[in-house]
N, C-alpha and C positions, 0 to 999 in steps of 0.2 A: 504494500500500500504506500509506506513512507511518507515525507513529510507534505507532497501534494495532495495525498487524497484520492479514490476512487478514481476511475477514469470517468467514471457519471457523473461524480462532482465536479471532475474537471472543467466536463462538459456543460453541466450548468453553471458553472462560472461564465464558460466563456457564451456573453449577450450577444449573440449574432448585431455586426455594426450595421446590417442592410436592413434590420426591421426599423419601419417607420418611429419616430415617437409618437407617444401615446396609445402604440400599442403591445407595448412589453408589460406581461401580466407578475402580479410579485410572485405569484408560484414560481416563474418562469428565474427569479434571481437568486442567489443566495446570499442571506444576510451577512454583510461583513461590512467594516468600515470604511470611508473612505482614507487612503494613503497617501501622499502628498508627496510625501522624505522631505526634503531636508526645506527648514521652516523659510518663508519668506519673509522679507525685509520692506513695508510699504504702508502707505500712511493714508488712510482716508479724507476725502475733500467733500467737498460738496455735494449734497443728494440732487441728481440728475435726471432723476426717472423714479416712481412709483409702481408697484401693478399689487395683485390682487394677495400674493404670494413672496415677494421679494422686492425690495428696492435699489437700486443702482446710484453708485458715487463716484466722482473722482476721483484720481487716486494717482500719489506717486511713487514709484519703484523706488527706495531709499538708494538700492543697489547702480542702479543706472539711469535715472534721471529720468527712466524714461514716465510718459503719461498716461495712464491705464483706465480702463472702466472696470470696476469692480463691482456685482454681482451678488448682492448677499440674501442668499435662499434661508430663509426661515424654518427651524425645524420644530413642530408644534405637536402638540398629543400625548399618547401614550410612545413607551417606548417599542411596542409591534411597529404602531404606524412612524415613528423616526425612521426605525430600521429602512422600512421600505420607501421614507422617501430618499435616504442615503441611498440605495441601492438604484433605486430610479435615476438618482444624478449622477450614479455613477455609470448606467448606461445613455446616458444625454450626455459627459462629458467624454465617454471613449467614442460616440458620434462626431463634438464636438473637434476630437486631436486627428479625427480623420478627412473633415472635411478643409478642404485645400481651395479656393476659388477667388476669382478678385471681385465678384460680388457678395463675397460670406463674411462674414466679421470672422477675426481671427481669434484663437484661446490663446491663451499662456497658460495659465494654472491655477490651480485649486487649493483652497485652504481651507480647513474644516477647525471652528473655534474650542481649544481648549476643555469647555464646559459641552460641548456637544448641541449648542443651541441655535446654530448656524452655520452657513456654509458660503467661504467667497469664491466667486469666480471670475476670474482675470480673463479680460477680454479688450481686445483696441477700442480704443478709445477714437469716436469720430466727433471732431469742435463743432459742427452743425447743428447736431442731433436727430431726431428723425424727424422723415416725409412730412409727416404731421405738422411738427412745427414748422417747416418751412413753406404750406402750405397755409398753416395761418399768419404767416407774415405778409408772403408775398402770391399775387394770383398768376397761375403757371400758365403761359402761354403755350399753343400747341408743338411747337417746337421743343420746349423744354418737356412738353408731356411724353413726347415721341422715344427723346435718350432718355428720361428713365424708366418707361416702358420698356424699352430693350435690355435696360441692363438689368429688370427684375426678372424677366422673363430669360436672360441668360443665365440669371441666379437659380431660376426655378428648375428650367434646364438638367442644369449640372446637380440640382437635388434629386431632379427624378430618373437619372439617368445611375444615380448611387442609391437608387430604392429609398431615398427618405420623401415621406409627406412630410409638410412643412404643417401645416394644418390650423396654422392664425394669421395668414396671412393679411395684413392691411395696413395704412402708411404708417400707424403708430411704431409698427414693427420693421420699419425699414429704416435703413438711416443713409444718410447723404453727407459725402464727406466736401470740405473745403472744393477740393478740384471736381465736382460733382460726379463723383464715385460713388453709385448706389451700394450698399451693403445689407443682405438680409441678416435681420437677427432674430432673438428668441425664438428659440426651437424648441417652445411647451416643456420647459423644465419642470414647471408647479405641473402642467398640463398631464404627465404622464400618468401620474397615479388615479384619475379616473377618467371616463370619458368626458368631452366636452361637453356636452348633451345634459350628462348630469351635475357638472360644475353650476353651469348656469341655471337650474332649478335648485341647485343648494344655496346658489351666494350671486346674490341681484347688483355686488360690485362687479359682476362681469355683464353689467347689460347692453354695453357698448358692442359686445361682441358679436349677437349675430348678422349685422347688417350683410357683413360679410361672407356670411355665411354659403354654401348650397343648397339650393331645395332637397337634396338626398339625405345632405345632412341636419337638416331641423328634422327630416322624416326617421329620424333614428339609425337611420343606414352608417356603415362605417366611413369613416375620412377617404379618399381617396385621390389617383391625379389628377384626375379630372373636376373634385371638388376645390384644390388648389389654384388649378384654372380661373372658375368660378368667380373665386376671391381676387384672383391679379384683375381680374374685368372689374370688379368692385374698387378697385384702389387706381382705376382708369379713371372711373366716371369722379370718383371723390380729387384726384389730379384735374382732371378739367373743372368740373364746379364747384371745389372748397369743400363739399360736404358727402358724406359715405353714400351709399349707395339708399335706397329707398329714404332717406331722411327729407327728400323732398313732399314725397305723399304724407309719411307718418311726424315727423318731426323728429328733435331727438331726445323727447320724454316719454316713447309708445313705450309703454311693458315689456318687456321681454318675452313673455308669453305669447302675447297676441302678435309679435314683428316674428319668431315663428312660426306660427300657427299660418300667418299670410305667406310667409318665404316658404312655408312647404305644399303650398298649392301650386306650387312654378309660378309662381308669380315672378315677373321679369320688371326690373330696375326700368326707371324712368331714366332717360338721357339728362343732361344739361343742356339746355338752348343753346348754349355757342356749339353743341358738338360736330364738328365738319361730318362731311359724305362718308371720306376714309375712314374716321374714326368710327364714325356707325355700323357703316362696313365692319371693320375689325369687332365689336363690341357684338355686333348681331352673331357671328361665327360662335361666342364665347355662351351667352347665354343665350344654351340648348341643352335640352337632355344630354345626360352625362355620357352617352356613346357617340352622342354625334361629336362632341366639344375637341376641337384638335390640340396636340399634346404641345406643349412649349416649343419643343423642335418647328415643328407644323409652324406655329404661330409665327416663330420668329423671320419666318419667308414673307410678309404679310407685307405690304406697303407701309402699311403704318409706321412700322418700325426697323425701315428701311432708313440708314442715315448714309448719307453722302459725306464726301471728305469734303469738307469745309473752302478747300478750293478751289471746288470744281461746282458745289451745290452755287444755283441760278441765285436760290435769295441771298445766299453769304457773298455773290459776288455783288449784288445790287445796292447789297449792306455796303459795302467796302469802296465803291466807290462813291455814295454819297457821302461818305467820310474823304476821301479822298479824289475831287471833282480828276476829272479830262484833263492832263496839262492841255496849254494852248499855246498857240504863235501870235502875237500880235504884226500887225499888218499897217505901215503906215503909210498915206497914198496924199498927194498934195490932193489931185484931183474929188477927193474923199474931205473936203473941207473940215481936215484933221481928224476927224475922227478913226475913234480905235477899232478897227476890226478884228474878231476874235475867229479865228479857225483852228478845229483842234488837228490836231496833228497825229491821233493815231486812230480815225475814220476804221481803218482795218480792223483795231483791235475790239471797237464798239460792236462788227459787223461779226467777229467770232464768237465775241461773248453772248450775241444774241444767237447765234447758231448754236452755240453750248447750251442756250438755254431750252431751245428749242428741242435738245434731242433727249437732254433732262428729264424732261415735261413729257416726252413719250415713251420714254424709259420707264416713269415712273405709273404710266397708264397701260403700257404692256403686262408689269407686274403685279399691275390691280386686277387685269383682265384672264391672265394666267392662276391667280389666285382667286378669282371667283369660280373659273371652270374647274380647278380641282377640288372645290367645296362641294362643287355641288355633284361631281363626280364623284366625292365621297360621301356626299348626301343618298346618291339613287345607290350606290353598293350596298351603304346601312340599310336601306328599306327593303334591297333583293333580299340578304341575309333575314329580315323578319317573317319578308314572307316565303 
Protein backbone atom coordinates (compact mmCIF):
# COMPACT_ATOMS: atom_id res chain seq x y z
CA UNK A 1 0.00 0.00 0.00
CA UNK A 2 2.79 2.55 1.45
CA UNK A 3 2.63 5.89 2.08
CA UNK A 4 0.27 6.87 -1.13
CA UNK A 5 -2.57 4.93 -0.46
CA UNK A 6 -4.62 2.49 -2.44
CA UNK A 7 -4.51 2.89 -6.12
CA UNK A 8 -8.40 3.89 -5.78
CA UNK A 9 -7.43 6.51 -3.45
CA UNK A 10 -5.12 7.57 -5.71
CA UNK A 11 -7.50 7.68 -8.16
CA UNK A 12 -9.95 9.75 -6.33
CA UNK A 13 -7.57 12.12 -5.44
CA UNK A 14 -6.70 12.76 -8.67
CA UNK A 15 -10.02 15.43 -9.99
CA UNK A 16 -10.12 14.99 -13.55
CA UNK A 17 -8.96 18.80 -14.73
CA UNK A 18 -11.60 18.47 -17.92
CA UNK A 19 -14.62 18.30 -15.67
CA UNK A 20 -16.51 21.55 -15.96
CA UNK A 21 -16.89 23.53 -12.41
CA UNK A 22 -19.72 23.19 -10.78
CA UNK A 23 -19.92 19.81 -11.54
CA UNK A 24 -17.59 17.86 -9.28
CA UNK A 25 -19.80 16.09 -6.62
CA UNK A 26 -17.93 16.00 -2.97
CA UNK A 27 -18.33 12.18 -3.19
CA UNK A 28 -16.27 12.42 -6.00
CA UNK A 29 -13.10 14.32 -3.68
CA UNK A 30 -11.32 13.27 -0.81
CA UNK A 31 -11.20 15.38 2.16
CA UNK A 32 -7.63 16.66 2.63
CA UNK A 33 -6.24 20.05 3.09
CA UNK A 34 -5.26 22.44 1.04
CA UNK A 35 -1.01 22.66 0.77
CA UNK A 36 0.58 25.70 -0.30
CA UNK A 37 4.54 24.80 1.01
CA UNK A 38 6.28 27.30 1.64
CA UNK A 39 4.28 30.45 3.39
CA UNK A 40 3.92 33.66 1.32
CA UNK A 41 5.09 37.06 1.87
CA UNK A 42 2.04 39.94 0.84
CA UNK A 43 0.03 42.57 2.28
CA UNK A 44 -3.55 43.31 1.64
CA UNK A 45 -4.93 46.63 0.15
CA UNK A 46 -7.95 47.77 -0.64
CA UNK A 47 -11.28 45.66 -1.05
CA UNK A 48 -11.89 45.72 -4.91
CA UNK A 49 -14.62 43.56 -5.51
CA UNK A 50 -17.49 41.95 -3.30
CA UNK A 51 -19.74 38.62 -4.24
CA UNK A 52 -21.83 36.43 -2.43
CA UNK A 53 -19.05 34.18 -1.20
CA UNK A 54 -15.71 35.95 -1.10
CA UNK A 55 -14.25 39.34 -1.47
CA UNK A 56 -11.37 40.46 -3.52
CA UNK A 57 -8.34 43.10 -2.45
CA UNK A 58 -5.33 44.51 -3.60
CA UNK A 59 -2.51 43.22 -2.70
CA UNK A 60 1.25 43.54 -2.62
CA UNK A 61 3.84 40.68 -3.04
CA UNK A 62 6.38 41.84 -0.19
CA UNK A 63 8.80 39.48 -2.11
CA UNK A 64 8.64 41.22 -5.49
CA UNK A 65 6.86 44.24 -5.78
CA UNK A 66 4.82 42.93 -7.60
CA UNK A 67 0.60 43.99 -7.69
CA UNK A 68 -1.63 41.00 -7.16
CA UNK A 69 -5.49 40.59 -6.61
CA UNK A 70 -6.05 38.51 -3.82
CA UNK A 71 -9.18 36.40 -3.55
CA UNK A 72 -10.21 35.46 -0.13
CA UNK A 73 -12.94 32.55 -0.01
CA UNK A 74 -14.64 32.35 3.07
CA UNK A 75 -14.98 29.08 4.98
CA UNK A 76 -18.20 28.89 6.92
CA UNK A 77 -20.21 25.97 8.63
CA UNK A 78 -19.76 22.89 10.15
CA UNK A 79 -16.53 21.37 9.66
CA UNK A 80 -18.09 18.23 6.98
CA UNK A 81 -19.09 21.39 4.93
CA UNK A 82 -15.36 23.33 5.36
CA UNK A 83 -13.80 20.07 4.25
CA UNK A 84 -15.78 20.13 1.11
CA UNK A 85 -15.47 23.54 0.33
CA UNK A 86 -11.55 23.13 0.61
CA UNK A 87 -11.77 20.35 -1.56
CA UNK A 88 -13.94 22.19 -4.13
CA UNK A 89 -11.16 24.89 -4.22
CA UNK A 90 -8.98 22.66 -4.59
CA UNK A 91 -10.28 21.38 -7.77
CA UNK A 92 -11.07 25.04 -9.08
CA UNK A 93 -7.42 25.89 -8.21
CA UNK A 94 -5.67 22.65 -10.13
CA UNK A 95 -8.28 24.13 -13.08
CA UNK A 96 -7.01 27.34 -12.35
CA UNK A 97 -2.65 26.30 -12.73
CA UNK A 98 -3.99 24.64 -15.91
CA UNK A 99 -5.55 27.08 -17.78
CA UNK A 100 -2.87 29.15 -19.88
CA UNK A 101 -4.68 31.93 -22.35
CA UNK A 102 -4.21 35.68 -22.85
CA UNK A 103 -7.91 36.06 -22.34
CA UNK A 104 -7.85 34.19 -18.75
CA UNK A 105 -6.74 35.85 -15.76
CA UNK A 106 -3.63 34.37 -14.59
CA UNK A 107 -3.15 32.32 -10.79
CA UNK A 108 -0.19 32.43 -8.78
CA UNK A 109 -1.06 30.83 -5.53
CA UNK A 110 -2.92 29.96 -2.69
CA UNK A 111 -2.82 30.46 0.84
CA UNK A 112 -5.17 28.89 3.30
CA UNK A 113 -5.27 31.11 6.99
CA UNK A 114 -3.67 29.73 9.90
CA UNK A 115 -7.11 29.23 11.84
CA UNK A 116 -8.78 27.49 8.89
CA UNK A 117 -11.30 30.21 8.33
CA UNK A 118 -10.39 31.39 4.91
CA UNK A 119 -8.70 30.82 1.85
CA UNK A 120 -6.51 33.47 -0.57
CA UNK A 121 -6.08 33.27 -3.85
CA UNK A 122 -3.54 35.07 -5.83
CA UNK A 123 -4.44 36.05 -9.17
CA UNK A 124 -3.33 39.24 -11.78
CA UNK A 125 -4.26 41.86 -10.97
CA UNK A 126 -6.12 44.15 -13.88
CA UNK A 127 -6.13 48.42 -12.90
CA UNK A 128 -9.46 48.68 -14.94
CA UNK A 129 -11.55 46.25 -13.20
CA UNK A 130 -14.33 44.71 -14.95
CA UNK A 131 -16.70 45.13 -18.06
CA UNK A 132 -19.18 46.33 -15.61
CA UNK A 133 -17.59 49.13 -14.50
CA UNK A 134 -16.39 50.23 -17.50
CA UNK A 135 -19.49 50.02 -18.93
CA UNK A 136 -20.82 52.29 -16.35
CA UNK A 137 -18.58 54.84 -16.96
CA UNK A 138 -18.38 55.18 -20.38
CA UNK A 139 -21.05 54.03 -23.30
CA UNK A 140 -19.34 51.57 -25.61
CA UNK A 141 -19.49 52.36 -29.06
CA UNK A 142 -19.83 49.45 -31.77
CA UNK A 143 -16.52 49.33 -32.54
CA UNK A 144 -15.22 48.94 -29.12
CA UNK A 145 -18.30 46.24 -28.65
CA UNK A 146 -16.90 44.21 -31.67
CA UNK A 147 -12.89 43.80 -29.90
CA UNK A 148 -14.26 42.62 -26.98
CA UNK A 149 -16.67 40.47 -28.28
CA UNK A 150 -13.92 38.72 -30.00
CA UNK A 151 -11.71 38.60 -27.22
CA UNK A 152 -14.47 36.85 -24.88
CA UNK A 153 -15.43 34.67 -27.23
CA UNK A 154 -11.66 33.80 -27.85
CA UNK A 155 -11.62 33.25 -24.11
CA UNK A 156 -14.79 31.04 -24.39
CA UNK A 157 -13.06 29.22 -27.13
CA UNK A 158 -10.18 28.10 -25.44
CA UNK A 159 -12.48 27.12 -22.29
CA UNK A 160 -14.55 24.91 -24.40
CA UNK A 161 -12.02 23.55 -26.29
CA UNK A 162 -10.37 22.36 -22.57
CA UNK A 163 -13.92 20.81 -21.52
CA UNK A 164 -14.58 23.66 -18.85
CA UNK A 165 -18.04 25.52 -18.79
CA UNK A 166 -17.57 28.68 -17.41
CA UNK A 167 -21.18 28.84 -16.29
CA UNK A 168 -21.53 32.83 -14.81
CA UNK A 169 -20.68 34.29 -17.49
CA UNK A 170 -21.59 38.38 -17.65
CA UNK A 171 -19.56 41.71 -17.61
CA UNK A 172 -19.20 41.61 -13.83
CA UNK A 173 -17.04 38.73 -14.59
CA UNK A 174 -14.99 39.91 -17.02
CA UNK A 175 -12.30 42.36 -16.67
CA UNK A 176 -10.50 44.78 -19.08
CA UNK A 177 -7.02 45.60 -18.62
CA UNK A 178 -5.35 49.06 -19.38
CA UNK A 179 -4.39 48.06 -23.13
CA UNK A 180 -7.86 46.70 -23.58
CA UNK A 181 -7.18 43.19 -23.00
CA UNK A 182 -10.25 41.24 -22.08
CA UNK A 183 -9.67 38.76 -19.31
CA UNK A 184 -12.33 36.04 -18.16
CA UNK A 185 -12.44 35.56 -14.57
CA UNK A 186 -14.28 33.68 -11.63
CA UNK A 187 -14.80 30.22 -12.46
CA UNK A 188 -17.71 29.51 -9.71
CA UNK A 189 -15.21 28.99 -6.90
CA UNK A 190 -18.31 29.48 -4.16
CA UNK A 191 -20.38 28.09 -7.37
CA UNK A 192 -19.06 24.49 -7.11
CA UNK A 193 -20.48 23.12 -4.02
CA UNK A 194 -24.00 23.26 -5.31
CA UNK A 195 -25.93 23.80 -8.34
CA UNK A 196 -26.65 27.37 -9.58
CA UNK A 197 -30.27 26.75 -9.64
CA UNK A 198 -30.22 26.05 -6.11
CA UNK A 199 -27.91 28.99 -4.89
CA UNK A 200 -30.28 31.30 -6.03
CA UNK A 201 -33.52 29.84 -4.39
CA UNK A 202 -31.36 29.75 -1.13
CA UNK A 203 -29.69 33.26 -1.07
CA UNK A 204 -31.61 36.30 -3.15
CA UNK A 205 -27.84 38.17 -2.84
CA UNK A 206 -27.46 36.35 -6.04
CA UNK A 207 -30.54 37.98 -7.84
CA UNK A 208 -28.50 39.71 -10.35
CA UNK A 209 -27.77 36.60 -11.80
CA UNK A 210 -30.17 35.09 -14.00
CA UNK A 211 -30.45 37.62 -16.42
CA UNK A 212 -27.81 35.97 -17.99
CA UNK A 213 -28.91 33.05 -17.69
CA UNK A 214 -30.23 30.19 -20.52
CA UNK A 215 -33.66 29.17 -20.82
CA UNK A 216 -32.34 25.32 -20.38
CA UNK A 217 -30.85 26.46 -17.42
CA UNK A 218 -33.72 28.25 -15.33
CA UNK A 219 -35.57 24.81 -16.70
CA UNK A 220 -33.33 22.95 -14.21
CA UNK A 221 -31.32 21.26 -17.01
CA UNK A 222 -27.52 21.20 -16.59
CA UNK A 223 -24.97 24.15 -17.58
CA UNK A 224 -23.70 23.50 -20.68
CA UNK A 225 -21.69 25.15 -24.11
CA UNK A 226 -24.19 26.18 -25.44
CA UNK A 227 -25.78 27.67 -22.23
CA UNK A 228 -22.25 29.62 -22.05
CA UNK A 229 -23.01 30.87 -25.55
CA UNK A 230 -26.31 32.04 -24.28
CA UNK A 231 -24.70 34.28 -21.74
CA UNK A 232 -21.79 35.93 -24.06
CA UNK A 233 -25.05 37.04 -26.21
CA UNK A 234 -26.38 38.50 -22.88
CA UNK A 235 -23.02 40.52 -22.14
CA UNK A 236 -23.47 41.66 -26.05
CA UNK A 237 -26.75 43.33 -25.61
CA UNK A 238 -25.78 44.67 -21.95
CA UNK A 239 -22.15 46.03 -24.10
CA UNK A 240 -24.23 47.80 -26.48
CA UNK A 241 -27.00 49.21 -24.15
CA UNK A 242 -25.43 49.70 -20.60
CA UNK A 243 -27.93 47.33 -19.19
CA UNK A 244 -28.16 43.05 -18.80
CA UNK A 245 -30.20 41.41 -20.95
CA UNK A 246 -34.06 41.59 -20.26
CA UNK A 247 -33.64 44.58 -17.78
CA UNK A 248 -35.31 46.50 -20.28
CA UNK A 249 -38.86 44.63 -20.04
CA UNK A 250 -38.59 43.77 -16.36
CA UNK A 251 -36.32 46.27 -14.77
CA UNK A 252 -33.62 45.49 -12.23
CA UNK A 253 -35.93 44.97 -9.16
CA UNK A 254 -38.13 41.69 -10.85
CA UNK A 255 -37.69 38.80 -8.25
CA UNK A 256 -35.64 36.28 -9.13
CA UNK A 257 -38.25 33.81 -9.33
CA UNK A 258 -40.41 35.36 -11.70
CA UNK A 259 -37.00 36.66 -14.33
CA UNK A 260 -36.81 32.77 -14.26
CA UNK A 261 -39.91 31.45 -14.56
CA UNK A 262 -40.06 34.17 -17.87
CA UNK A 263 -36.30 33.03 -19.13
CA UNK A 264 -37.47 29.46 -19.02
CA UNK A 265 -40.28 29.90 -21.43
CA UNK A 266 -37.42 30.87 -24.20
CA UNK A 267 -38.25 33.89 -23.97
CA UNK A 268 -35.77 35.86 -26.19
CA UNK A 269 -33.92 39.37 -24.89
CA UNK A 270 -35.07 42.51 -26.29
CA UNK A 271 -32.21 44.23 -28.47
CA UNK A 272 -31.17 47.84 -27.74
CA UNK A 273 -32.37 50.45 -30.20
CA UNK A 274 -28.93 51.53 -31.54
CA UNK A 275 -28.30 47.67 -32.24
CA UNK A 276 -26.80 47.75 -36.08
CA UNK A 277 -28.16 44.95 -38.81
CA UNK A 278 -24.72 43.00 -38.01
CA UNK A 279 -25.17 42.97 -34.68
CA UNK A 280 -28.76 41.49 -34.85
CA UNK A 281 -27.48 39.23 -37.37
CA UNK A 282 -24.81 37.86 -34.83
CA UNK A 283 -27.20 38.06 -31.75
CA UNK A 284 -30.24 36.27 -33.77
CA UNK A 285 -27.68 33.04 -34.41
CA UNK A 286 -27.14 33.15 -30.52
CA UNK A 287 -30.50 33.05 -29.02
CA UNK A 288 -31.97 29.76 -30.36
CA UNK A 289 -32.57 26.41 -28.89
CA UNK A 290 -29.52 25.12 -27.58
CA UNK A 291 -28.70 22.60 -30.69
CA UNK A 292 -29.01 25.16 -33.03
CA UNK A 293 -26.61 27.84 -31.18
CA UNK A 294 -23.06 27.75 -32.96
CA UNK A 295 -20.13 26.93 -30.79
CA UNK A 296 -17.48 29.84 -30.12
CA UNK A 297 -15.39 28.58 -32.92
CA UNK A 298 -18.53 28.95 -35.20
CA UNK A 299 -19.07 32.39 -33.81
CA UNK A 300 -15.85 33.76 -34.16
CA UNK A 301 -16.18 33.49 -38.29
CA UNK A 302 -19.19 35.91 -37.94
CA UNK A 303 -18.61 39.53 -39.38
CA UNK A 304 -19.33 40.89 -36.27
CA UNK A 305 -16.23 40.06 -34.81
CA UNK A 306 -14.21 40.37 -37.62
CA UNK A 307 -11.55 43.02 -36.89
CA UNK A 308 -9.39 44.40 -39.48
CA UNK A 309 -5.74 45.79 -38.91
CA UNK A 310 -6.15 49.01 -38.19
CA UNK A 311 -4.33 50.11 -41.31
CA UNK A 312 -5.81 48.87 -43.64
CA UNK A 313 -9.62 49.20 -41.99
CA UNK A 314 -11.70 52.10 -44.25
CA UNK A 315 -12.84 53.81 -40.91
CA UNK A 316 -9.40 53.87 -39.14
CA UNK A 317 -8.11 55.38 -42.38
CA UNK A 318 -10.92 58.19 -42.55
CA UNK A 319 -10.19 58.50 -38.65
CA UNK A 320 -6.55 59.39 -39.50
CA UNK A 321 -6.64 61.47 -42.00
CA UNK A 322 -9.01 63.99 -40.42
CA UNK A 323 -6.46 64.01 -37.96
CA UNK A 324 -4.16 64.48 -40.35
CA UNK A 325 -5.67 66.74 -43.48
CA UNK A 326 -4.05 66.01 -47.50
CA UNK A 327 -0.76 67.86 -47.57
CA UNK A 328 -1.11 70.46 -50.22
CA UNK A 329 1.00 72.64 -52.82
CA UNK A 330 0.19 76.16 -52.81
CA UNK A 331 0.00 77.78 -56.31
CA UNK A 332 0.76 81.27 -56.91
CA UNK A 333 -0.42 82.93 -60.24
CA UNK A 334 -0.25 86.87 -60.96
CA UNK A 335 -3.14 86.33 -63.21
CA UNK A 336 -5.15 84.67 -60.03
CA UNK A 337 -5.33 88.31 -58.52
CA UNK A 338 -3.08 86.67 -55.70
CA UNK A 339 -4.96 84.49 -54.50
CA UNK A 340 -3.82 81.06 -52.86
CA UNK A 341 -4.71 78.03 -54.62
CA UNK A 342 -4.77 74.82 -52.93
CA UNK A 343 -4.11 71.42 -54.94
CA UNK A 344 -3.36 68.48 -53.19
CA UNK A 345 -0.62 66.69 -54.28
CA UNK A 346 -1.33 63.03 -53.72
CA UNK A 347 -4.82 62.87 -55.97
CA UNK A 348 -3.60 59.18 -56.39
CA UNK A 349 -3.27 58.22 -52.87
CA UNK A 350 -7.17 59.64 -52.04
CA UNK A 351 -8.10 57.47 -55.25
CA UNK A 352 -6.42 54.08 -53.51
CA UNK A 353 -7.63 54.80 -50.36
CA UNK A 354 -11.17 54.88 -51.69
CA UNK A 355 -10.43 51.66 -53.71
CA UNK A 356 -9.26 50.12 -50.37
CA UNK A 357 -12.36 51.00 -49.10
CA UNK A 358 -14.32 49.86 -51.41
CA UNK A 359 -13.12 46.37 -51.49
CA UNK A 360 -13.31 46.43 -47.41
CA UNK A 361 -16.92 47.08 -47.65
CA UNK A 362 -17.21 43.88 -49.99
CA UNK A 363 -15.10 41.84 -48.17
CA UNK A 364 -16.87 42.42 -45.34
CA UNK A 365 -20.49 41.73 -47.11
CA UNK A 366 -19.10 38.48 -48.78
CA UNK A 367 -18.51 37.33 -45.11
CA UNK A 368 -21.84 38.21 -43.96
CA UNK A 369 -23.35 36.48 -46.97
CA UNK A 370 -21.00 33.39 -46.48
CA UNK A 371 -22.16 33.24 -42.88
CA UNK A 372 -25.70 33.55 -43.33
CA UNK A 373 -25.66 30.53 -45.94
CA UNK A 374 -23.83 28.30 -43.41
CA UNK A 375 -26.42 29.12 -40.71
CA UNK A 376 -28.81 28.29 -42.35
CA UNK A 377 -27.40 25.31 -43.80
CA UNK A 378 -26.90 24.37 -40.44
CA UNK A 379 -30.22 25.37 -39.73
CA UNK A 380 -32.18 22.65 -42.51
CA UNK A 381 -29.32 19.67 -41.27
CA UNK A 382 -30.69 20.30 -37.41
CA UNK A 383 -34.39 19.95 -38.68
CA UNK A 384 -33.34 16.68 -41.26
CA UNK A 385 -31.69 15.18 -38.08
CA UNK A 386 -35.28 15.70 -36.08
CA UNK A 387 -37.17 14.50 -38.57
Amino acid sequence: MGCCGTKEQRLKNDVQINQPPGQIKPSEVVVQPITTGTKRDYKKGDLIGKGAFSEVYQALDNKTGKILAIKTVKLQGGKDQIHRTINALKAEIKLLKKLQHKNIIKYYFTEISSDQTYVDIALEYIAQGSLRKVINKVRLDEPNVRIYARQILEGIEYLHQNKVIHRDIKAANILVDSDGTIKLSDFGTSKVLESEETLILQNKSLKGTPYWMAPEVCQLKPASFESDIWSFGGVVIEMIGGQPPYADKYGSDIDAYELIKKIAQEEKPNYPQQTSSLAKNFLDSIFVAPQLRPSASKLLQHPFVQIFDPQTDSEEVGFKQSLDPVPSKRSFAGASNGHILDKPINSTYIQQQQLQKQRIDEQRLQKQREWELALKEELRRKQQQKS
